[in-house]
PDB file of N, CA, C and O in Angstrom:
ATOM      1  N   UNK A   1     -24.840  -4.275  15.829  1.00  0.00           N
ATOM      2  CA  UNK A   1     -23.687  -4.813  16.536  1.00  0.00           C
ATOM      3  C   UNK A   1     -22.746  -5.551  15.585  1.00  0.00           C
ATOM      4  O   UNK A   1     -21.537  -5.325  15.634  1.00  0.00           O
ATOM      5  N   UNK A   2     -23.297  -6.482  14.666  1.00  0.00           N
ATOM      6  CA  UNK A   2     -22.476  -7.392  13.630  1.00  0.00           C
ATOM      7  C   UNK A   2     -21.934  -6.177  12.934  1.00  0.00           C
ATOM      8  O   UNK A   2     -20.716  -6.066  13.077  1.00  0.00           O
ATOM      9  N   UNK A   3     -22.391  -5.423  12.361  1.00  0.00           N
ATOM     10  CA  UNK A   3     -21.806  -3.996  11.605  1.00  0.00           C
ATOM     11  C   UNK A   3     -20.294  -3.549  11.825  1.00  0.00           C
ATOM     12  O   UNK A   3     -19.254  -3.528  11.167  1.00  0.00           O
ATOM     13  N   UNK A   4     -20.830  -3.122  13.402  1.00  0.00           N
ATOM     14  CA  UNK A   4     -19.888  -2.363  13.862  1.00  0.00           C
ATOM     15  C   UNK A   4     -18.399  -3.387  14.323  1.00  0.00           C
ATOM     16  O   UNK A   4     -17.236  -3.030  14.137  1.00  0.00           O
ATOM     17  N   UNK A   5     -18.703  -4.292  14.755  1.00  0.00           N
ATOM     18  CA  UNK A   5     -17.579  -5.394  14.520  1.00  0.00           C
ATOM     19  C   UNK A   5     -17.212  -5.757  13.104  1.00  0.00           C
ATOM     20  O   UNK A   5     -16.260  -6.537  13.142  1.00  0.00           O
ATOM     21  N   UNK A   6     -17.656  -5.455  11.660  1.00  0.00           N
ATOM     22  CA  UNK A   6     -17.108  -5.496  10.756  1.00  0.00           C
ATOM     23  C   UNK A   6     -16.151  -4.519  10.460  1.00  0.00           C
ATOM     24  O   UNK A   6     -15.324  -4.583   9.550  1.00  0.00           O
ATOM     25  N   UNK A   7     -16.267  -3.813  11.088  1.00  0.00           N
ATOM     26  CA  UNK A   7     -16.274  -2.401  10.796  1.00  0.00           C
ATOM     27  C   UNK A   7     -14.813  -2.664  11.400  1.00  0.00           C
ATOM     28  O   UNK A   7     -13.921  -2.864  10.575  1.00  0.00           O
ATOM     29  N   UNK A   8     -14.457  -2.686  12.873  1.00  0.00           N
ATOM     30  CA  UNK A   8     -13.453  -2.596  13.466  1.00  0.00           C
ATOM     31  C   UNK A   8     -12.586  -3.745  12.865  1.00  0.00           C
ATOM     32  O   UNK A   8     -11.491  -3.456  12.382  1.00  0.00           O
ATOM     33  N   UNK A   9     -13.078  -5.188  12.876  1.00  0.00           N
ATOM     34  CA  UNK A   9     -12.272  -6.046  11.691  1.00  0.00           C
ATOM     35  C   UNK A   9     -11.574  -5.536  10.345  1.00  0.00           C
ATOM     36  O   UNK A   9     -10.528  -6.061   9.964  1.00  0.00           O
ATOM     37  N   UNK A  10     -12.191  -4.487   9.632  1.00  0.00           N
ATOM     38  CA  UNK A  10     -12.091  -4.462   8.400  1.00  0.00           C
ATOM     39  C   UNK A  10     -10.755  -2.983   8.999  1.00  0.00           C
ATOM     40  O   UNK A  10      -9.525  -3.008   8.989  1.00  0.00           O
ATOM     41  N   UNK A  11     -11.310  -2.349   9.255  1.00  0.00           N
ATOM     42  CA  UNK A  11      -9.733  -1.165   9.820  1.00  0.00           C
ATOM     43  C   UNK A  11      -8.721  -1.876  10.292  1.00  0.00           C
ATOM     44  O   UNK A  11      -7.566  -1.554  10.015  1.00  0.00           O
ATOM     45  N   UNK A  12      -8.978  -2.846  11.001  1.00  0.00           N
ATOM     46  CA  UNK A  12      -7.719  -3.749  11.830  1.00  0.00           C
ATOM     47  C   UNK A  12      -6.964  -4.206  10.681  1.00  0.00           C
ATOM     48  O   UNK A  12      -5.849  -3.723  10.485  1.00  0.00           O
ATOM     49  N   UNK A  13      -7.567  -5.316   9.688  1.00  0.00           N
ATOM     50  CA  UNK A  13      -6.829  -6.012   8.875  1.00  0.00           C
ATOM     51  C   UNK A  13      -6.764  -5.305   7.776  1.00  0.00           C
ATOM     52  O   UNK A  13      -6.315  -5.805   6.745  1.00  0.00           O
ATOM     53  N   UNK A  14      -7.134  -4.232   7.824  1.00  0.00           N
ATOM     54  CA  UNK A  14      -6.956  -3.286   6.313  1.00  0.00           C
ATOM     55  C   UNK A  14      -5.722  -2.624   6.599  1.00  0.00           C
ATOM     56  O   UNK A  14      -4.891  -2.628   5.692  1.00  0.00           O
ATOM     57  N   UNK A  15      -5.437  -2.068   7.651  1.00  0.00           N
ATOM     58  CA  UNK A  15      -4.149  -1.269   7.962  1.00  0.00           C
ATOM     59  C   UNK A  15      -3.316  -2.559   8.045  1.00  0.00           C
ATOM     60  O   UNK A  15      -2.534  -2.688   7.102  1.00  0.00           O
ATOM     61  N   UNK A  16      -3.309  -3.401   8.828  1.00  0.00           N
ATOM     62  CA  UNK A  16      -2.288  -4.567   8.726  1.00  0.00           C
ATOM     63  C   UNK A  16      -1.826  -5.095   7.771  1.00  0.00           C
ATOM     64  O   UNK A  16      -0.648  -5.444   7.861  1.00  0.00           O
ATOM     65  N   UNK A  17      -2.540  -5.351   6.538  1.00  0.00           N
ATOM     66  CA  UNK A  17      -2.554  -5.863   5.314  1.00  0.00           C
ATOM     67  C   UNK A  17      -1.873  -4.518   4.693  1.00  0.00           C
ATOM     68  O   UNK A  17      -0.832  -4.925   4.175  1.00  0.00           O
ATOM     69  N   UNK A  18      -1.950  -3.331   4.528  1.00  0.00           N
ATOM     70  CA  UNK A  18      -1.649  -2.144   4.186  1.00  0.00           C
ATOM     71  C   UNK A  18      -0.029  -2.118   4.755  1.00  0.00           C
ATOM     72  O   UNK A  18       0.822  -2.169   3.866  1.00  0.00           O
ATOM     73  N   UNK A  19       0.307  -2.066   5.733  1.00  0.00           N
ATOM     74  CA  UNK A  19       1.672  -1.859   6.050  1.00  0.00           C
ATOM     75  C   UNK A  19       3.039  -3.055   5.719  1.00  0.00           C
ATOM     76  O   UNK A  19       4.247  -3.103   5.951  1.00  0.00           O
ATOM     77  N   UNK A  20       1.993  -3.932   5.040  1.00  0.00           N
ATOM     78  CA  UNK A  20       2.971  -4.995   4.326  1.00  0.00           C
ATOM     79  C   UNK A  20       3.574  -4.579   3.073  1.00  0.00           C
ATOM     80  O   UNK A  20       3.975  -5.377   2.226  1.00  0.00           O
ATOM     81  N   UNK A  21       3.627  -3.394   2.976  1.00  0.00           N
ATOM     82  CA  UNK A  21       4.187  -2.496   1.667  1.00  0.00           C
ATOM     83  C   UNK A  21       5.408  -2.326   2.048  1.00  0.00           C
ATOM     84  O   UNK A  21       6.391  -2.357   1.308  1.00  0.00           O
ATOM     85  N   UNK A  22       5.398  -2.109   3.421  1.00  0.00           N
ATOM     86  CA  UNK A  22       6.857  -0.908   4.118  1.00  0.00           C
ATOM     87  C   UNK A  22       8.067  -2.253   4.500  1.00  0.00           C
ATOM     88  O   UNK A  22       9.149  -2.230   3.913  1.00  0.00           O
ATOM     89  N   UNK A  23       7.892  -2.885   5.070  1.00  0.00           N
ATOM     90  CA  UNK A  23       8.858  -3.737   4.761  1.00  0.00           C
ATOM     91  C   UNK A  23       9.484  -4.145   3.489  1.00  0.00           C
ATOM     92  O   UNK A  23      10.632  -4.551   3.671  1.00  0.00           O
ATOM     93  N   UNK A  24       9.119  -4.166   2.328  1.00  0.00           N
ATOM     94  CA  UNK A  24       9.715  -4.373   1.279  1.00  0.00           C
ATOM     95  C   UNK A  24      10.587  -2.849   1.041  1.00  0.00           C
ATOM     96  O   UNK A  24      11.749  -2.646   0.686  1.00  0.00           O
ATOM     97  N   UNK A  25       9.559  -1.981   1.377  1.00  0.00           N
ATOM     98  CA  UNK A  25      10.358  -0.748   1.446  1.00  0.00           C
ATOM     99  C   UNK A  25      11.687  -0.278   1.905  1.00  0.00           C
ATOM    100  O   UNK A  25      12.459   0.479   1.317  1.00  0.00           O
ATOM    101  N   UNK A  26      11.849  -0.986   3.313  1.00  0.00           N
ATOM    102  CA  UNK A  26      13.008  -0.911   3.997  1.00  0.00           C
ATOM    103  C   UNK A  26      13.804  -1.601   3.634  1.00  0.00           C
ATOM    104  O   UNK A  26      14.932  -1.211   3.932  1.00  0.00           O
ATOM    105  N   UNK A  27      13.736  -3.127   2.723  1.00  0.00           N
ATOM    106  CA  UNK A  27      14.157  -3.947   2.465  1.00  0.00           C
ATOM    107  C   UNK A  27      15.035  -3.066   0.923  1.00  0.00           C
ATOM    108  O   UNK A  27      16.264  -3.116   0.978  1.00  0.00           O
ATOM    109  N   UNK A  28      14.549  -2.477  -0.080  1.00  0.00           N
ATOM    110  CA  UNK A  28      15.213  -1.369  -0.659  1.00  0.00           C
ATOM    111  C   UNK A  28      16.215  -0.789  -0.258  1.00  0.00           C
ATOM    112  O   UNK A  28      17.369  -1.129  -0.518  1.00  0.00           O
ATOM    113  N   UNK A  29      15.818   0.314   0.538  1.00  0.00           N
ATOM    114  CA  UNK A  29      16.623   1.158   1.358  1.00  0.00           C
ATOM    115  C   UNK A  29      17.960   0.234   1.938  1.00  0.00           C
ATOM    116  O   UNK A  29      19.058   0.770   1.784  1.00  0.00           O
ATOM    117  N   UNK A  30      17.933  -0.989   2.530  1.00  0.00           N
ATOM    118  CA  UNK A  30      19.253  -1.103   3.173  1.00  0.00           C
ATOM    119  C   UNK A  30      19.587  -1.899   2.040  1.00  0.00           C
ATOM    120  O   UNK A  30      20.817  -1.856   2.058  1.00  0.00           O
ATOM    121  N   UNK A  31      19.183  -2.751   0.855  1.00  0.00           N
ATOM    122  CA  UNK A  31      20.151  -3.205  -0.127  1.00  0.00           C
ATOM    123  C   UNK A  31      20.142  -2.073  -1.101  1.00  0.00           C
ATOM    124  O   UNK A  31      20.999  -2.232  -1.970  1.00  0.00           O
ATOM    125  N   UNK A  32      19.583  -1.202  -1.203  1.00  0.00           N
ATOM    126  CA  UNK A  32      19.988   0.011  -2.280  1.00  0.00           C
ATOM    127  C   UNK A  32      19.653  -0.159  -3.773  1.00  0.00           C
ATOM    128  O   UNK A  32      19.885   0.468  -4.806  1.00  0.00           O
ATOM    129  N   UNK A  33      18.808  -1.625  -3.322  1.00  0.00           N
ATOM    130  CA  UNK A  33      18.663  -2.248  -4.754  1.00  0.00           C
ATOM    131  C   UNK A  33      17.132  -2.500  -4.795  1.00  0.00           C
ATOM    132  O   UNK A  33      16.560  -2.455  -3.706  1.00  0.00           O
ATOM    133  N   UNK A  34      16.431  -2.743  -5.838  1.00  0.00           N
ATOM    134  CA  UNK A  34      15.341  -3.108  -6.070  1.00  0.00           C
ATOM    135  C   UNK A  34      15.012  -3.944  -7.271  1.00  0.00           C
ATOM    136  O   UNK A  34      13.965  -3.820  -7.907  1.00  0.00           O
ATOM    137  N   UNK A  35      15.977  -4.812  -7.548  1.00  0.00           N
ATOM    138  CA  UNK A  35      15.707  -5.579  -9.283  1.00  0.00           C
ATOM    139  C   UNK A  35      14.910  -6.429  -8.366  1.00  0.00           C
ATOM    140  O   UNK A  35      14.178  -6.924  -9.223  1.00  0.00           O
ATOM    141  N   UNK A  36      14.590  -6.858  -7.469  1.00  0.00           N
ATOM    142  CA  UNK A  36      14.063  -8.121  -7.430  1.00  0.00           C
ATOM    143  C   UNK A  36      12.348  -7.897  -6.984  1.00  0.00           C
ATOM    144  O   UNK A  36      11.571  -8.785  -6.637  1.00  0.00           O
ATOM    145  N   UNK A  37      12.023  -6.200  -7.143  1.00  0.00           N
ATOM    146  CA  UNK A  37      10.468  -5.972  -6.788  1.00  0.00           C
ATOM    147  C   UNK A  37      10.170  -5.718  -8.466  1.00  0.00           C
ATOM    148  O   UNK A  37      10.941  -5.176  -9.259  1.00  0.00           O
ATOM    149  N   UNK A  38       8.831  -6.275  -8.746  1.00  0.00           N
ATOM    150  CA  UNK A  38       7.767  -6.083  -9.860  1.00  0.00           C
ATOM    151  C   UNK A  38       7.454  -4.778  -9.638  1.00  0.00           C
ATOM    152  O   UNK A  38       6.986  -4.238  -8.636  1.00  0.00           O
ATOM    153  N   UNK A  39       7.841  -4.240 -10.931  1.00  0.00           N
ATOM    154  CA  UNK A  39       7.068  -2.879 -11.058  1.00  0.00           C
ATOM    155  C   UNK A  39       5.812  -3.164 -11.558  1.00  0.00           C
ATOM    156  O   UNK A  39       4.892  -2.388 -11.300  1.00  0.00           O
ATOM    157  N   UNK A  40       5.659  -3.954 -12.097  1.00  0.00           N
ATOM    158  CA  UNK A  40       3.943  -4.411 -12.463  1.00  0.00           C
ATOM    159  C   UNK A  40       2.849  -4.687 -11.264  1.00  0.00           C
ATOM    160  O   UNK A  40       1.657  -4.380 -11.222  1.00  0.00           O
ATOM    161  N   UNK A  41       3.673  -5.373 -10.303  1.00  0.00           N
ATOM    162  CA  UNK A  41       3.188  -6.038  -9.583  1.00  0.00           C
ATOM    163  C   UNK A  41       2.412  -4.786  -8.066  1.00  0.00           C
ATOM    164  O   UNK A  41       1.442  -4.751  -7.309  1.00  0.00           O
ATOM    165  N   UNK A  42       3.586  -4.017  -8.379  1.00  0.00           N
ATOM    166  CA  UNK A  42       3.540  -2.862  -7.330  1.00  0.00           C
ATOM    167  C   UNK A  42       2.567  -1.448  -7.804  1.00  0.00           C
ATOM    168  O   UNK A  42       2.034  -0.725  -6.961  1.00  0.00           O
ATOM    169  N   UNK A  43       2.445  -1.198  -9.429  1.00  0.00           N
ATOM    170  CA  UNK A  43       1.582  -0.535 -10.187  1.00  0.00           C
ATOM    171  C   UNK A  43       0.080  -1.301 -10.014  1.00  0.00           C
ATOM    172  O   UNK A  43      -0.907  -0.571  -9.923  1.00  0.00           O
ATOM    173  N   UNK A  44      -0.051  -2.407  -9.979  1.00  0.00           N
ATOM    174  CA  UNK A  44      -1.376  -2.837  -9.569  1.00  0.00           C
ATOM    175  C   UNK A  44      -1.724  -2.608  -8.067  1.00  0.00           C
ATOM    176  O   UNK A  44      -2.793  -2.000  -8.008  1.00  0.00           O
ATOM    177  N   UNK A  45      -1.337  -2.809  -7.130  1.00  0.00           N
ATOM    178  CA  UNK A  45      -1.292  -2.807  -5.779  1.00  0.00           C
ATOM    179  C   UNK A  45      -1.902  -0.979  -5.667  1.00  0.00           C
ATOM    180  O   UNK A  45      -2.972  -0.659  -5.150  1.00  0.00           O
ATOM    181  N   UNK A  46      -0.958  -0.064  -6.256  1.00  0.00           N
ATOM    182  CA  UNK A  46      -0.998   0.926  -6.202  1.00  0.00           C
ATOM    183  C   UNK A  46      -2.399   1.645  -6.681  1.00  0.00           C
ATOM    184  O   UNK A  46      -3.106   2.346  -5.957  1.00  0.00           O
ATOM    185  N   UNK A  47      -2.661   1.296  -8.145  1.00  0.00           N
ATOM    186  CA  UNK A  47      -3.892   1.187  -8.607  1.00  0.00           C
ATOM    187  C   UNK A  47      -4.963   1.006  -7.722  1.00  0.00           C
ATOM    188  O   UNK A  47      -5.741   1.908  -7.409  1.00  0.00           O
ATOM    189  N   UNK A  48      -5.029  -0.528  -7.181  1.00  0.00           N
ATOM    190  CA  UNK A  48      -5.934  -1.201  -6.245  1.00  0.00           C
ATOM    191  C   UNK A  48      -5.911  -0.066  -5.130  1.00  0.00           C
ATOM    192  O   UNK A  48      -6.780   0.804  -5.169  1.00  0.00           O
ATOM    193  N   UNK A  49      -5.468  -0.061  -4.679  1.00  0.00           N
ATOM    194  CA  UNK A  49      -5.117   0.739  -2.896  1.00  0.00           C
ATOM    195  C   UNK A  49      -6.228   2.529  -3.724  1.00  0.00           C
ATOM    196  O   UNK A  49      -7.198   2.936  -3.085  1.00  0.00           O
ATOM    197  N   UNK A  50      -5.820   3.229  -5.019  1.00  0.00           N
ATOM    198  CA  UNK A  50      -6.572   4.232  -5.058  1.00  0.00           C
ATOM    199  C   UNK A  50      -7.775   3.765  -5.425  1.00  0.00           C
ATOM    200  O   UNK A  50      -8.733   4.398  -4.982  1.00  0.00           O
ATOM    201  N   UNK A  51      -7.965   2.979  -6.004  1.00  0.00           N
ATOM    202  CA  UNK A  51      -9.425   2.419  -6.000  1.00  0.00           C
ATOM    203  C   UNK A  51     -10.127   2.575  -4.650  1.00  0.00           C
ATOM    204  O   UNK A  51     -10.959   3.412  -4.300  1.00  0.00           O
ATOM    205  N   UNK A  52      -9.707   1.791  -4.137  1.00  0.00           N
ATOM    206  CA  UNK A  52     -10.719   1.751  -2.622  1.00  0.00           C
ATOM    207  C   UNK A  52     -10.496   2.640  -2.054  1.00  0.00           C
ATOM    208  O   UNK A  52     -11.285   2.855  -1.134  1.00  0.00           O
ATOM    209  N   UNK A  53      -9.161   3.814  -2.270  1.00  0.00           N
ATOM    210  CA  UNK A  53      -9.387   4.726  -1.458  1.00  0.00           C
ATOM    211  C   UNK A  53     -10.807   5.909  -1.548  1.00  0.00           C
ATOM    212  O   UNK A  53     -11.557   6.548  -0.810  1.00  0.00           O
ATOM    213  N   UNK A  54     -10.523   5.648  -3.017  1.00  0.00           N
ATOM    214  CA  UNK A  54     -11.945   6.507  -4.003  1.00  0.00           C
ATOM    215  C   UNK A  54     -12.961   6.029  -3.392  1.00  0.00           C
ATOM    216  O   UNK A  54     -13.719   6.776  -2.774  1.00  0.00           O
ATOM    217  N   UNK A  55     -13.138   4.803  -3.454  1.00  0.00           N
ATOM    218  CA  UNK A  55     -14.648   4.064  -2.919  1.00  0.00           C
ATOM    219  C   UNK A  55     -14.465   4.103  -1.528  1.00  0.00           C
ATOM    220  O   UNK A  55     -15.639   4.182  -1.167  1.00  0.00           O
ATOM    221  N   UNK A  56     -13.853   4.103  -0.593  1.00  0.00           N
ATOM    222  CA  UNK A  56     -13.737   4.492   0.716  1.00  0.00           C
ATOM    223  C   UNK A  56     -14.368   6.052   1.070  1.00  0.00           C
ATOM    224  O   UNK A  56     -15.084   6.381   2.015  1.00  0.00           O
ATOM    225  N   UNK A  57     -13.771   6.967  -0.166  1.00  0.00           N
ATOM    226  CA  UNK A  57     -13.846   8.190   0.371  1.00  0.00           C
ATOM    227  C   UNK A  57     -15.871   8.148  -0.108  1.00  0.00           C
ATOM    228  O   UNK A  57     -16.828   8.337   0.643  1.00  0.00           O
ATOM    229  N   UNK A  58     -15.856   7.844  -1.533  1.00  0.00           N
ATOM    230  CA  UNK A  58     -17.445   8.190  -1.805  1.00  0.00           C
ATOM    231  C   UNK A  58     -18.409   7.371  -1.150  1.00  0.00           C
ATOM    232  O   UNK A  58     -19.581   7.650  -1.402  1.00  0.00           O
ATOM    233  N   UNK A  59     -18.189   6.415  -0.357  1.00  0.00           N
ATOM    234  CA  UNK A  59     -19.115   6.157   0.757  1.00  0.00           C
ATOM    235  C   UNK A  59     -19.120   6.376   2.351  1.00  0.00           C
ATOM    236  O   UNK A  59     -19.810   5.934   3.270  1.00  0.00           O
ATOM    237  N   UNK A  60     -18.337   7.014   2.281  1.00  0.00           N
ATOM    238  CA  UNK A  60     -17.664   7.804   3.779  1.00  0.00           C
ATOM    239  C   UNK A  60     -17.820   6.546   4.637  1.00  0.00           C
ATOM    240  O   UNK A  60     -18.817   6.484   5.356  1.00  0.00           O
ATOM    241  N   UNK A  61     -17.145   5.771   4.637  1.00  0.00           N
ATOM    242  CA  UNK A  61     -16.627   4.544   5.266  1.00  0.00           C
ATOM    243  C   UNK A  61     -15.331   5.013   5.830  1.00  0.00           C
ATOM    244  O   UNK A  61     -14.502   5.416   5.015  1.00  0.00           O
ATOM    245  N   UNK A  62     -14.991   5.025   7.234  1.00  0.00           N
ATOM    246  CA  UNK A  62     -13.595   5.083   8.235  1.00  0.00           C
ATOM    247  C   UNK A  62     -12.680   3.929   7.844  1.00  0.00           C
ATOM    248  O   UNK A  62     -11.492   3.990   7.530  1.00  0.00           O
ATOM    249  N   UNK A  63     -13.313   3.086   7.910  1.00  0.00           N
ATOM    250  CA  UNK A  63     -12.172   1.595   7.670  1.00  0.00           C
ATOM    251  C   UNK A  63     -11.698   1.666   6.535  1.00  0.00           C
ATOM    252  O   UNK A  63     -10.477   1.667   6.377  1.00  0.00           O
ATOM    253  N   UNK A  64     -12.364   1.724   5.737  1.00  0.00           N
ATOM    254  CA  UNK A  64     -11.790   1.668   4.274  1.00  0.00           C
ATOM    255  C   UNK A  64     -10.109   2.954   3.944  1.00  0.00           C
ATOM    256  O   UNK A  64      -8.905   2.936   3.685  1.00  0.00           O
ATOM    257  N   UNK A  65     -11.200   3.813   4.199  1.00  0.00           N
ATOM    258  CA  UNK A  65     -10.345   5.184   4.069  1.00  0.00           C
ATOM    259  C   UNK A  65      -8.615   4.871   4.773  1.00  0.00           C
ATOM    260  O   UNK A  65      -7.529   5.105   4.243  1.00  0.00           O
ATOM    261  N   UNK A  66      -8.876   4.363   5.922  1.00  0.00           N
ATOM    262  CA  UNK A  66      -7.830   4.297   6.723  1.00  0.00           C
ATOM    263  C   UNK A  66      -7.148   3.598   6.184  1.00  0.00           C
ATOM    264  O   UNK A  66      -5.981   3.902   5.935  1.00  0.00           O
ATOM    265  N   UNK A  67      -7.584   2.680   5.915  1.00  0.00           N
ATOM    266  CA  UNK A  67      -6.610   1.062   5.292  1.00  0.00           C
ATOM    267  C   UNK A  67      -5.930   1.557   4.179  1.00  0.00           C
ATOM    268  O   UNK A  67      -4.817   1.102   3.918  1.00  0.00           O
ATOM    269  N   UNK A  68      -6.429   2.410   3.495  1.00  0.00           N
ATOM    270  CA  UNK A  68      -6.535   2.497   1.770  1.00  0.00           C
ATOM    271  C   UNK A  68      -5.412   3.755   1.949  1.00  0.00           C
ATOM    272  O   UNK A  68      -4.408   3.600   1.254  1.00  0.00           O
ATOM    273  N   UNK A  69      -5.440   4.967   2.775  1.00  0.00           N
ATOM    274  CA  UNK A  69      -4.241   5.632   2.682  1.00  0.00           C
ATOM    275  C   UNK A  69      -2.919   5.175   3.036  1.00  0.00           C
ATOM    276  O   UNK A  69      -1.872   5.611   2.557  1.00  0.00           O
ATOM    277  N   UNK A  70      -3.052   4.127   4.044  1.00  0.00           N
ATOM    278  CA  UNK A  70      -1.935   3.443   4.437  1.00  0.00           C
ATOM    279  C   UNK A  70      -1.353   3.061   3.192  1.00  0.00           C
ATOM    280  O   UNK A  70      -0.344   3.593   2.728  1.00  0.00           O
ATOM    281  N   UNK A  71      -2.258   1.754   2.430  1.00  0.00           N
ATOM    282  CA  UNK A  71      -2.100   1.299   1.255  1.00  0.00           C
ATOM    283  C   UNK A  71      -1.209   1.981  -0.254  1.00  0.00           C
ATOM    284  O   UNK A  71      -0.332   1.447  -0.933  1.00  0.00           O
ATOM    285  N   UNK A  72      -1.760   3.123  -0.370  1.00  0.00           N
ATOM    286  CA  UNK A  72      -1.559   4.106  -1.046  1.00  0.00           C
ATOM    287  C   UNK A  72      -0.023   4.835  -0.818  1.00  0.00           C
ATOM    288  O   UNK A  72       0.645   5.369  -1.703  1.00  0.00           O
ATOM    289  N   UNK A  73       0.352   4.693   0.681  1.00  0.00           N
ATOM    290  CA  UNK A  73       1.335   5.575   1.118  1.00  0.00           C
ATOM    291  C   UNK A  73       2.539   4.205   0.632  1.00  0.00           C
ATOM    292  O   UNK A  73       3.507   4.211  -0.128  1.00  0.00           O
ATOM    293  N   UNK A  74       1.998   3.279   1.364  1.00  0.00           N
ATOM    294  CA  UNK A  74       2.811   2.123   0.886  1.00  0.00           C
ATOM    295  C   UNK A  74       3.312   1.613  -0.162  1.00  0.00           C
ATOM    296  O   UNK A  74       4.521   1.385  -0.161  1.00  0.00           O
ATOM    297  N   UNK A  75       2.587   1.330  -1.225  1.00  0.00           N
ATOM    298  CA  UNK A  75       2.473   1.210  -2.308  1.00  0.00           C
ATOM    299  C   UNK A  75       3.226   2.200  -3.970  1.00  0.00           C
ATOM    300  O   UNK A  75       3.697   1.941  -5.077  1.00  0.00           O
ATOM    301  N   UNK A  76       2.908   3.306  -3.151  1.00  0.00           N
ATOM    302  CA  UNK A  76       3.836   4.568  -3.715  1.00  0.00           C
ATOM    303  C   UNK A  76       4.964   4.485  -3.351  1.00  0.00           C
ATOM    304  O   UNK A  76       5.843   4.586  -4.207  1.00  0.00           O
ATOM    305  N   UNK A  77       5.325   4.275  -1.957  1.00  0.00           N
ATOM    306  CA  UNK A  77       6.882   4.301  -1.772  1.00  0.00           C
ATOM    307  C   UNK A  77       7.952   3.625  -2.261  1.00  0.00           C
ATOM    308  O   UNK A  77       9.135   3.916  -2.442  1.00  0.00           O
ATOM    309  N   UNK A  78       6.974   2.211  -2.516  1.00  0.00           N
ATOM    310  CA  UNK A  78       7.641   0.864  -3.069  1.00  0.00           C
ATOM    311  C   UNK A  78       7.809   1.882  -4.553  1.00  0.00           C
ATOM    312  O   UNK A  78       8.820   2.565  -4.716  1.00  0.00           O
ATOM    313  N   UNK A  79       7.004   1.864  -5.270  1.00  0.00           N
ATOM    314  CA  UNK A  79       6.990   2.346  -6.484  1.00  0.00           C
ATOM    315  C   UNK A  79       8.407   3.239  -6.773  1.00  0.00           C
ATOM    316  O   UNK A  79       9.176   3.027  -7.710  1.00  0.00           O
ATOM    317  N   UNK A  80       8.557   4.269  -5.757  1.00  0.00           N
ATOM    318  CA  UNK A  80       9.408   5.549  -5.869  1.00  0.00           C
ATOM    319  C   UNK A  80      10.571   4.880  -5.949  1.00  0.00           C
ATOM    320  O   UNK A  80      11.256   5.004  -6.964  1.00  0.00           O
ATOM    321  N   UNK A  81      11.052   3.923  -4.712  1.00  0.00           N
ATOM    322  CA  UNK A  81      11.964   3.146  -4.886  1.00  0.00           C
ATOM    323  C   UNK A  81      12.299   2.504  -5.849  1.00  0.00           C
ATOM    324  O   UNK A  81      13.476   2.614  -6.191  1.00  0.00           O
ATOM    325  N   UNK A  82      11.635   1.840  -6.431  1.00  0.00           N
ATOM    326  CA  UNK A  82      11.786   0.700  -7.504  1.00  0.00           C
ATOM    327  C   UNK A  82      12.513   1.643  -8.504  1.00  0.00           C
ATOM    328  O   UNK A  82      13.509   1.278  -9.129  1.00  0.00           O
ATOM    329  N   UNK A  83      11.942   2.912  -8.620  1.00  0.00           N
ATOM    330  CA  UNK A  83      12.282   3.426 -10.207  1.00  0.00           C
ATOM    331  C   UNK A  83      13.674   4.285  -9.938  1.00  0.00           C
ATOM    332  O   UNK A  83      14.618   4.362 -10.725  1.00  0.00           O
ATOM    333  N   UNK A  84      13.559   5.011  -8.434  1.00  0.00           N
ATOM    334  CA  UNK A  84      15.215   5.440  -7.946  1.00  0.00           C
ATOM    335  C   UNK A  84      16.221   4.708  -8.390  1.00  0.00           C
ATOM    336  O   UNK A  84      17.055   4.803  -9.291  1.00  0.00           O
ATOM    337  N   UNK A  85      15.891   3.779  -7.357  1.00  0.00           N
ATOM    338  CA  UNK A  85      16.975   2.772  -7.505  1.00  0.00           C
ATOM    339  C   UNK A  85      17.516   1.938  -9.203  1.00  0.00           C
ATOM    340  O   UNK A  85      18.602   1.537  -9.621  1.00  0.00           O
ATOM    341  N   UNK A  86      16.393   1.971  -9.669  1.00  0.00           N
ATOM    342  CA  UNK A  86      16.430   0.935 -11.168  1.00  0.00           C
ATOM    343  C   UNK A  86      17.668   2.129 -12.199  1.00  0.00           C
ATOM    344  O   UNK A  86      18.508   1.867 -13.060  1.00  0.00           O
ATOM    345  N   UNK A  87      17.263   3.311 -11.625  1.00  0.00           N
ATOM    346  CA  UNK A  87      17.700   4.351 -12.735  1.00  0.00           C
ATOM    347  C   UNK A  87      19.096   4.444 -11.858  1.00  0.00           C
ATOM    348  O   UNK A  87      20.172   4.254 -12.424  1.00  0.00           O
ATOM    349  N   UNK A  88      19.052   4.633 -10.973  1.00  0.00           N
ATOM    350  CA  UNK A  88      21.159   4.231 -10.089  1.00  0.00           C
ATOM    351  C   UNK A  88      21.797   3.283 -10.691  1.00  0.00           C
ATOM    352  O   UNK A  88      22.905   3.681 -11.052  1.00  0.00           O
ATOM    353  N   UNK A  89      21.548   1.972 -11.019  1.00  0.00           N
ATOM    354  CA  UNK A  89      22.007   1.232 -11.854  1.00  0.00           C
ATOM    355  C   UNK A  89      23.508   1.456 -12.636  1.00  0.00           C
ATOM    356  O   UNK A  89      23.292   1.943 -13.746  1.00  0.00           O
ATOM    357  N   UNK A  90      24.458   1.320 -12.475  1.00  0.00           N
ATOM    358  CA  UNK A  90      25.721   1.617 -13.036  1.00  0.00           C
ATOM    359  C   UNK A  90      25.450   0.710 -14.165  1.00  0.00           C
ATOM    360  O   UNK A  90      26.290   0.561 -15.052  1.00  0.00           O
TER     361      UNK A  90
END
């Protein structure tokens, strides 16, 4: 029983914690700008997020997996942005 309530905790706040990527994302998109996101900061995140997705996938854990593609999707986008936008730069 304690398990399986970790279990649903850990998907809950893993995707929640995970979609705190996309707001910065959107936050891009409508200023068109991105000097003020870490590309360092967002290359670690990114890193981190395939990490656990790896270790999510090789212990066939649901929560993890879930959280961690979110993460991943997130994390990349920020990334894509950052370097679009940096290279628009007049």
């Amino acid at each position: 029983m304690l398990i399986e309530m970790f279990n649903f905790l850990v998907a809950v706040f893993g995707v929640l914690m995970s979609l705190g990527h996309f707001p910065q994302a959107r936050r891009i998109i409508k200023n068109k700008s991105a000097k003020d996101v870490s590309l360092t900061t967002y290359a670690i995140f990114a890193t981190g997020s395939y990490v656990w997705l790896g270790y999510g996938l090789l212990i066939n854990q649901f929560p993890i997996i879930l959280s961690f593609v979110i993460g991943v999707a997130g994390s990349n986008l920020v990334l894509f942005l950052k370097v679009y936008y940096d290279k628009k730069k007049p």
